[in-house]
C-alpha positions in Angstrom: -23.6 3.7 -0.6 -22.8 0.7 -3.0 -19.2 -0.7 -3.0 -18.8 0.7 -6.8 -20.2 4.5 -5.4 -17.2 4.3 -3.1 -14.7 3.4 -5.4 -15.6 6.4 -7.7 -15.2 8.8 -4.6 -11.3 7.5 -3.6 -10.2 7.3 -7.5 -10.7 10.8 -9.1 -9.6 12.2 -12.5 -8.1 15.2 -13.8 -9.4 16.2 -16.5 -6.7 15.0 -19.1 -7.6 11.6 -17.6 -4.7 11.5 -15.4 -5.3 10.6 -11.2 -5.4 13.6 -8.9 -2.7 13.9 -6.7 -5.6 13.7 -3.8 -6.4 10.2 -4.9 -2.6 9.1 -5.4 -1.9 10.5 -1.8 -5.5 8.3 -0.2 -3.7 5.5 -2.1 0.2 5.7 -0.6 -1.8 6.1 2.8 -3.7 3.1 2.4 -0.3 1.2 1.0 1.7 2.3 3.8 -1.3 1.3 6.8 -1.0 -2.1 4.7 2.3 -2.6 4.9 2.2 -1.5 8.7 -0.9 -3.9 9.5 1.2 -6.7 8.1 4.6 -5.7 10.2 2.7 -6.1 13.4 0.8 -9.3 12.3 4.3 -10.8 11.8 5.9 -9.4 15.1 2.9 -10.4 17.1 4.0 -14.1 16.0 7.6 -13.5 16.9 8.2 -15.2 20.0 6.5 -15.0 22.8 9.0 -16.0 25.7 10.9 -13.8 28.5 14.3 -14.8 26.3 13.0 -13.6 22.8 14.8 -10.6 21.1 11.6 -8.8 20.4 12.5 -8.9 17.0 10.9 -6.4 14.3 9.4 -7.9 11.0 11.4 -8.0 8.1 8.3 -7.4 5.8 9.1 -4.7 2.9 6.4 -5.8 0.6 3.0 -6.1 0.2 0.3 -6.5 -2.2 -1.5 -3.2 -2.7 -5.0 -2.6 -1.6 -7.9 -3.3 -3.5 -10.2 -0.6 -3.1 -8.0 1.1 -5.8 -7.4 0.3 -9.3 -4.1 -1.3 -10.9 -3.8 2.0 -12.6 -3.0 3.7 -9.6 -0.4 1.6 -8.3 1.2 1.7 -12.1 1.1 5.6 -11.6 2.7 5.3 -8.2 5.0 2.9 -9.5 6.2 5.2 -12.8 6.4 8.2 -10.2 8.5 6.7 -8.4 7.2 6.7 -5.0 6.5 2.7 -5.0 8.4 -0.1 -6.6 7.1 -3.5 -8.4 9.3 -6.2 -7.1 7.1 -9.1 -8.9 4.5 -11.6 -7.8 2.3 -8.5 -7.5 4.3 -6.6 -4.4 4.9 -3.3 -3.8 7.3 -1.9 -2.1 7.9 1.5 -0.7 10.9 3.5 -2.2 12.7 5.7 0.2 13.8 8.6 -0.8 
């Protein structure tokens, strides 16, 4: 399957042109296991002696995947589920 075949299977249409809510939900997934791959990337570098606070990341932002078009993350953004904070970040907004 080529890399463009793939893309077409995780972003799908309605027919009014708008995303389905499938491919919006594939896209927060993929956001959120981001944003958790880059938490424990950070605390794994957090110290590493017996006196270290095992302290969590303070991370809140990251840039979205790229396996999914800018138009999604606008969608998500306009919904409300994510939030721009500039520099190309997302954020998650809690509800």
């Amino acid at each position: 399957m080529h890399e463009r075949d793939s893309a077409k299977q995780l972003v799908e249409r309605n027919e009014d042109g708008s995303f389905t809510k499938e491919t919006l939900k594939r896209a927060m997934k993929a956001y959120r296991k981001r944003l958790k791959l880059a938490r424990l990337d950070e605390e794994s570098r957090l110290g590493h002696d017996a006196t270290s606070k095992g302290e969590h990341s303070k991370i809140v932002a990251v840039r979205p995947p790229e396996q999914y078009p800018k138009e999604v993350w606008d969608q998500l953004v306009v919904l409300g589920r994510l939030r721009d904070i500039g520099h190309g970040l997302l954020e998650i907004v809690e509800v």
